[in-house]
N, C-alpha and C positions, 0 to 999 in steps of 0.2 A: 509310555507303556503303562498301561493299570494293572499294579500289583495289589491282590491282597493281602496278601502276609510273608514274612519271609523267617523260615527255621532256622534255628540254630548253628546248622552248619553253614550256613552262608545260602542254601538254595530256596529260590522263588514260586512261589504257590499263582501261578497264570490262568485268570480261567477267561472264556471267551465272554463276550460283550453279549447279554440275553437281550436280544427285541421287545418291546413293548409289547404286549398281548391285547388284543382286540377279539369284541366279538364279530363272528361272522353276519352278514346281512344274511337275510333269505331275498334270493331273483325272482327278479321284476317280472314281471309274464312275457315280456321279450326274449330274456333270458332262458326261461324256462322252455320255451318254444322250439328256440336254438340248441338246446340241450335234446331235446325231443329229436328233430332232424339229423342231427350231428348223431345221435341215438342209432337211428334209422338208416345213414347212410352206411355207418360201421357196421349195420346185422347185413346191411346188404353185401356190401365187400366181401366180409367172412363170408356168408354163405356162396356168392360167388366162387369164390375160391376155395369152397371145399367140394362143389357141383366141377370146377374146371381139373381137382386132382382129380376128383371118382373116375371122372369119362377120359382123361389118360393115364392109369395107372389101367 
């Protein structure tokens, strides 16, 4: 267990293990594409499904 410090009274200061920081890339035009459609299909859904409550409510 990785301690860093430990008080006076006998109790232990635990902090969690930080990840490594990285910078993010920018996507590839593949990516980007995919992001596009994936886009597209969720406006389609919602709107689907807020045309299917209007016409039964």
């Amino acid at each position: 267990m990785y301690t860093t410090t430990q008080l006076d009274n006998g109790l232990l200061n635990n902090y969690a293990a930080e990840p490594k920081t990285y910078y993010a890339q920018y996507p590839a035009p593949y990516e980007q594409r995919r992001y596009v459609i994936q886009g597209a299909i969720a406006t389609l859904l919602v709107t689907t499904l807020i045309v299917i409550s209007a016409v039964i409510s």
